[in-house]
C-alpha positions as CSV (number, residue, x, y, z in Angstrom):
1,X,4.9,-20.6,-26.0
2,X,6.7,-17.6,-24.2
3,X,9.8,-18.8,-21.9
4,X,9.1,-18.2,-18.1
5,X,12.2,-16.4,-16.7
6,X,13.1,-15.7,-13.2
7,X,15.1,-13.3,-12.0
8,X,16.5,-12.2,-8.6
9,X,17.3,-9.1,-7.6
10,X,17.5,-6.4,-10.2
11,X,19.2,-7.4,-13.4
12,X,20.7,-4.5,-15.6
13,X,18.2,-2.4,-17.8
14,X,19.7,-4.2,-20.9
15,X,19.0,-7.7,-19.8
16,X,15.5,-6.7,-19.1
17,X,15.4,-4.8,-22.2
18,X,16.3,-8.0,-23.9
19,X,13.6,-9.9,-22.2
20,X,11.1,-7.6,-23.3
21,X,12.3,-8.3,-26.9
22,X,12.2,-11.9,-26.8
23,X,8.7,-11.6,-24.9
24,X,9.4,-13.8,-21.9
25,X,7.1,-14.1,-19.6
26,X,9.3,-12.6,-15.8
27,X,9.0,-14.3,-12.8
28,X,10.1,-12.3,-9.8
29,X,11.7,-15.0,-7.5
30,X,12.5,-12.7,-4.5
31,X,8.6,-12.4,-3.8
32,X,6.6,-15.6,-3.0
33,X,5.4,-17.2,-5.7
34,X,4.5,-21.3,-4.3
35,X,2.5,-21.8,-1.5
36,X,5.3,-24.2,0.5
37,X,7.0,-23.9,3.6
38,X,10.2,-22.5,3.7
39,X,11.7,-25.0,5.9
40,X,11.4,-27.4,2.7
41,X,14.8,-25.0,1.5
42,X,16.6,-26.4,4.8
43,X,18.6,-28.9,3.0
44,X,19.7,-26.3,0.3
45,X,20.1,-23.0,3.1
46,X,20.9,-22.2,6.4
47,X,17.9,-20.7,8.6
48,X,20.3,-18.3,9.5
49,X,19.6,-16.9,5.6
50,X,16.9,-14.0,4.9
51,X,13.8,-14.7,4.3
52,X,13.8,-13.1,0.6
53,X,16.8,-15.6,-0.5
54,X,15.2,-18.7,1.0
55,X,12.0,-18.0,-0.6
56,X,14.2,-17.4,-4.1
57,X,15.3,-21.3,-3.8
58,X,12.3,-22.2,-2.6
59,X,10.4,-20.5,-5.7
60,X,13.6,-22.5,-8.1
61,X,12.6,-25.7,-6.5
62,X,8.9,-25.5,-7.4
63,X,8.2,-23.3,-10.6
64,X,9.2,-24.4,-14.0
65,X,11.3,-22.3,-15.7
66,X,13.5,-21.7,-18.8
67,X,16.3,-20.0,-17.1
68,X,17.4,-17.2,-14.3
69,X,18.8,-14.4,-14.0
70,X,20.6,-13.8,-10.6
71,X,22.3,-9.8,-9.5
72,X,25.3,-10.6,-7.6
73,X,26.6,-7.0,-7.9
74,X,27.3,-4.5,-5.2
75,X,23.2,-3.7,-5.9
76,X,22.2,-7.0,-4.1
77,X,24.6,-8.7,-1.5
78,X,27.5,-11.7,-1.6
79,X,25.0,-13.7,0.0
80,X,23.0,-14.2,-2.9
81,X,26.5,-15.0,-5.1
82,X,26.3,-17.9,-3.2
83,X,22.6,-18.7,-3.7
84,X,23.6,-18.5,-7.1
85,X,26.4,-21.4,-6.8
86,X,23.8,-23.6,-5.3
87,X,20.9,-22.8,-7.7
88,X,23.3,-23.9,-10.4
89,X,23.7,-27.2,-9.1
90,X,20.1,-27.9,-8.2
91,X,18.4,-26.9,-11.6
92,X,19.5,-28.4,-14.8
93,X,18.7,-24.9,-16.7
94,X,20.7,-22.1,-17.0
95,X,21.3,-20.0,-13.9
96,X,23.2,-16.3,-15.2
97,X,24.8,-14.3,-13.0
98,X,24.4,-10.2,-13.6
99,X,26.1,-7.4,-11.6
100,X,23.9,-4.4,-12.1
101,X,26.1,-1.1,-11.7
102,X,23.7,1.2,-13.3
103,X,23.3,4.6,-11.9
104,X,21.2,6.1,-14.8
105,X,18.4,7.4,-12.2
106,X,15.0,6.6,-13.5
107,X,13.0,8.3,-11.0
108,X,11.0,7.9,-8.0
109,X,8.0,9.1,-8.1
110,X,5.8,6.5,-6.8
111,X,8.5,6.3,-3.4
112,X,6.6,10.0,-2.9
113,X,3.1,10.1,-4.0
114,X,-0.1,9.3,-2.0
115,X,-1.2,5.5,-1.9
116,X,-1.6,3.0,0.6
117,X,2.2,1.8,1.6
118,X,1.1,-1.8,0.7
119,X,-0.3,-0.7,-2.9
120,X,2.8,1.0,-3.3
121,X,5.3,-1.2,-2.5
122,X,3.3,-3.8,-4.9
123,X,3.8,-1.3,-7.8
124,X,7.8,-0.9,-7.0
125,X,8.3,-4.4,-7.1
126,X,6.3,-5.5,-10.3
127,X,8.3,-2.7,-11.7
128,X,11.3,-4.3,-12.0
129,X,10.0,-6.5,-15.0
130,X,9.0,-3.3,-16.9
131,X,11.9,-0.9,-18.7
132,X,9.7,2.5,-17.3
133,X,6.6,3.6,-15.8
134,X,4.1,4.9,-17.7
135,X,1.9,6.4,-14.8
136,X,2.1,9.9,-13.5
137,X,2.3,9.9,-9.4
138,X,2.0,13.6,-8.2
139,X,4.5,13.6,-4.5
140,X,2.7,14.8,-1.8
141,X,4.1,16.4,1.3
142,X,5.3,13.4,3.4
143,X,3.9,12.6,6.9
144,X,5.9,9.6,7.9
145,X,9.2,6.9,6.4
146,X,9.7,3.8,5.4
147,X,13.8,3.0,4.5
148,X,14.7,-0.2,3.4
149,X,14.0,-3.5,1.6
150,X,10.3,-4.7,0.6
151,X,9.8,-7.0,3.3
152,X,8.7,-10.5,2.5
153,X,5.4,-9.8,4.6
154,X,3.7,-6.7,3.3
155,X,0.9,-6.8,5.9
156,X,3.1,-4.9,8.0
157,X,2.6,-1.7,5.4
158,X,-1.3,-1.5,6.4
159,X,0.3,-0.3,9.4
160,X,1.7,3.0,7.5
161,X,-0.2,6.3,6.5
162,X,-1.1,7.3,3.3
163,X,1.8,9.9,3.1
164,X,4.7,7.8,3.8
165,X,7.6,8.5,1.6
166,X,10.0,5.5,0.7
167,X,13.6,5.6,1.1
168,X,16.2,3.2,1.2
169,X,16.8,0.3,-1.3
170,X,13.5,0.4,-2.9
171,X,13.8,3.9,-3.6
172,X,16.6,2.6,-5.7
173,X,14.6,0.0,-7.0
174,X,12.4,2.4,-8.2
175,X,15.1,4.5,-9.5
176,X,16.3,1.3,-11.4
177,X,20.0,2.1,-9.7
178,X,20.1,-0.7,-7.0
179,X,23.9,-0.6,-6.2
180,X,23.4,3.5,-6.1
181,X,24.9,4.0,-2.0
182,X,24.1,7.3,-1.9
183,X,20.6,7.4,-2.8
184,X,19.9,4.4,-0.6
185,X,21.5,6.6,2.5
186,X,19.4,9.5,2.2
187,X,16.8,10.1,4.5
188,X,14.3,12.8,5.7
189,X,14.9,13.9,9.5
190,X,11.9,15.9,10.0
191,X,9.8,13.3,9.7
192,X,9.5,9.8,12.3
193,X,10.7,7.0,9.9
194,X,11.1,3.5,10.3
195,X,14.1,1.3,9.3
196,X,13.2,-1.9,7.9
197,X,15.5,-4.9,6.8
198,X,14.7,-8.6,7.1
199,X,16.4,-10.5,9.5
200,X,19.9,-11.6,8.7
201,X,20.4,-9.6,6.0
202,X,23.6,-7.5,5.7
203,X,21.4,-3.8,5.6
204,X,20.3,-4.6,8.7
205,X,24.0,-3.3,9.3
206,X,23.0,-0.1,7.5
207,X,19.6,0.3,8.7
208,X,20.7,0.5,13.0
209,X,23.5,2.9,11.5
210,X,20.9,5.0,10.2
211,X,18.1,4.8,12.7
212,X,21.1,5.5,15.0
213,X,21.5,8.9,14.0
214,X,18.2,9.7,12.7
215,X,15.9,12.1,15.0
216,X,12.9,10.3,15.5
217,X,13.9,7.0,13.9
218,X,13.4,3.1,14.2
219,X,15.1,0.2,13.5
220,X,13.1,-2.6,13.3
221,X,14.2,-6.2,11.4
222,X,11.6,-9.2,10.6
223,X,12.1,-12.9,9.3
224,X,9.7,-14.5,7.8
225,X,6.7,-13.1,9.1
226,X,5.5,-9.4,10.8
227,X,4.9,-11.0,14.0
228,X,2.5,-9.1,16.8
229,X,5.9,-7.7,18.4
230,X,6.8,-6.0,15.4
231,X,3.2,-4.6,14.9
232,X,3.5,-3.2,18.4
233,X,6.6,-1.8,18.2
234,X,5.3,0.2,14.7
235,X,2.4,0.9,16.5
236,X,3.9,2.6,19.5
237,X,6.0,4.5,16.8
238,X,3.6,6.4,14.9
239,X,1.1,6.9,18.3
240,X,4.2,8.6,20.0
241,X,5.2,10.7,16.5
242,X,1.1,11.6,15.9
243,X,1.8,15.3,16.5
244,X,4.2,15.0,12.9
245,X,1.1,13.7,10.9
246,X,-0.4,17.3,11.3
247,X,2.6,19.7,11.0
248,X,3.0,22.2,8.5
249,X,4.8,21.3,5.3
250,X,8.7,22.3,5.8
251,X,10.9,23.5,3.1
252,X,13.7,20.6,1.7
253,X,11.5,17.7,2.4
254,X,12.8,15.7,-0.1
C-alpha cells in the first residue's frame, strides 16, 4: 500500500520529485481535507492563527498519515516553523522541515488564461503535488486581478470574471518559486485588482502595501469564511470598475 504523505506549503521540487519516485500518495494539508470544526485545534493554536495553518493541524489531528513535510523557508512564513514544533510533538510520525529557495521559474500560464477563478485556483493548488503541467492554457487579455494567497473559502472566486489574471503568491505557486519576492510584488495597474490575504497572516502586511499604491486596487482579508461583508465589498468593486471589463487591450499587460 502506497504511504499517504502530507505536506504544507510548497516543499522543494526535489522532495516532490522523490515522492513521485517512491509513489506516495500527497495529501495537501493547507486545504481542508476533514469535515471538523476548527475550534477543535484551540488547544494546539491560538485563534489569533490563519485560517490555512489551523486547518493544517486540524487536518494532522484527523487523517492518517506516514509522515509530513512542512516549508518553513522564506517561501511560507515563521508562523508555520512553529506549527511545525507543535506538529512534532502531537504526532508520533515523522514531521520534516523543508525551506524551499527555488527560483527555477516554471511558468504561469494558468495564473493568465480564461477559466472560472474558482476552477483555476483548484488547478494551482493540486499542482503542487505534480513536478509540471502537462496542459496548454493560452493567456487572454486580462479584465480584472486577483493577488495573493488561495483563500481557505474559494466561494468567494465565483465572485470574479472569467478573465481575471492571478498575481501574488499563487502566481508563484504556480511558478513552483514560492520564496520568489519579486514575482509575488508584481502587479498589473491598468486593471482593478483585488488584494486577498487571510486574516492574521503576515501578507496581509504586503497586500495593504500594495493595494496602497495600486490605482484601482483593494485590500480585502478573510478568516475562516467569505462572509456577506466581504462579498459586498468585492461586489461594489467590480460594479464601480465595470467600464475596465470592456476596454481595449493595452500594450504591457503582463
Amino acid at each position: 500500500m502506497a504511504e499517504r504523505v502530507g505536506i504544507v506549503g510548497i516543499p522543494p521540487l526535489t522532495v516532490i520529485a522523490e515522492l513521485h519516485r517512491q509513489q506516495t500518495e500527497i495529501i495537501d494539508l493547507d486545504e481542508p481535507q476533514v469535515k471538523k470544526s476548527l475550534d477543535l485545534t484551540a488547544p494546539h493554536l491560538p485563534r489569533v492563527y490563519c485560517a490555512v495553518l489551523r486547518t493544517v493541524v486540524l487536518n494532522a489531528m484527523h487523517l492518517t498519515l506516514d509522515r509530513i513535510y512542512i516549508d518553513v523557508g522564506p517561501g511560507k512564513c515563521d508562523c508555520a516553523l512553529h506549527v511545525s514544533t507543535i506538529l512534532k510533538d502531537m504526532l508520533s510520525i515523522p514531521v520534516i522541515c523543508t525551506r524551499n529557495q527555488d527560483m527555477e521559474g516554471r511558468g504561469f500560464p494558468l495564473c493568465r488564461s480564461r477559466m472560472p477563478l474558482l476552477k483555476k485556483m483548484q488547478l494551482i493548488t493540486h499542482s503542487v503535488r505534480l513536478l509540471k503541467s502537462k496542459q496548454h492554457y493560452p493567456p487572454c487579455t486580462p479584465t480584472a486581478g486577483f493577488w495573493g494567497v488561495p483563500p481557505r473559502d474559494f466561494s468567494l472566486l465565483t465572485l470574479f470574471p472569467e478573465t481575471t489574471h492571478i498575481y501574488g503568491w499563487t502566481r508563484c505557486m504556480e511558478n513552483k518559486t514560492p520564496a520568489d519576492l519579486a514575482l509575488e510584488s508584481q502587479v498589473n495597474p491598468d486593471i482593478p485588482t483585488v488584494f486577498f490575504a487571510q486574516s492574521f497572516c503576515a501578507k496581509t502586511a504586503l497586500a495593504r502595501h500594495l493595494a496602497a499604491q495600486h490605482p484601482r486596487g483593494l485590500y480585502l482579508d478573510c478568516d475562516v469564511t467569505a462572509g456577506s461583508s466581504a462579498r459586498a465589498k468585492i461586489e461594489a468593486f467590480f460594479e464601480l470598475s465595470r467600464p475596465s471589463f470592456f476596454r481595449e487591450e493595452k500594450k504591457g499587460w503582463k
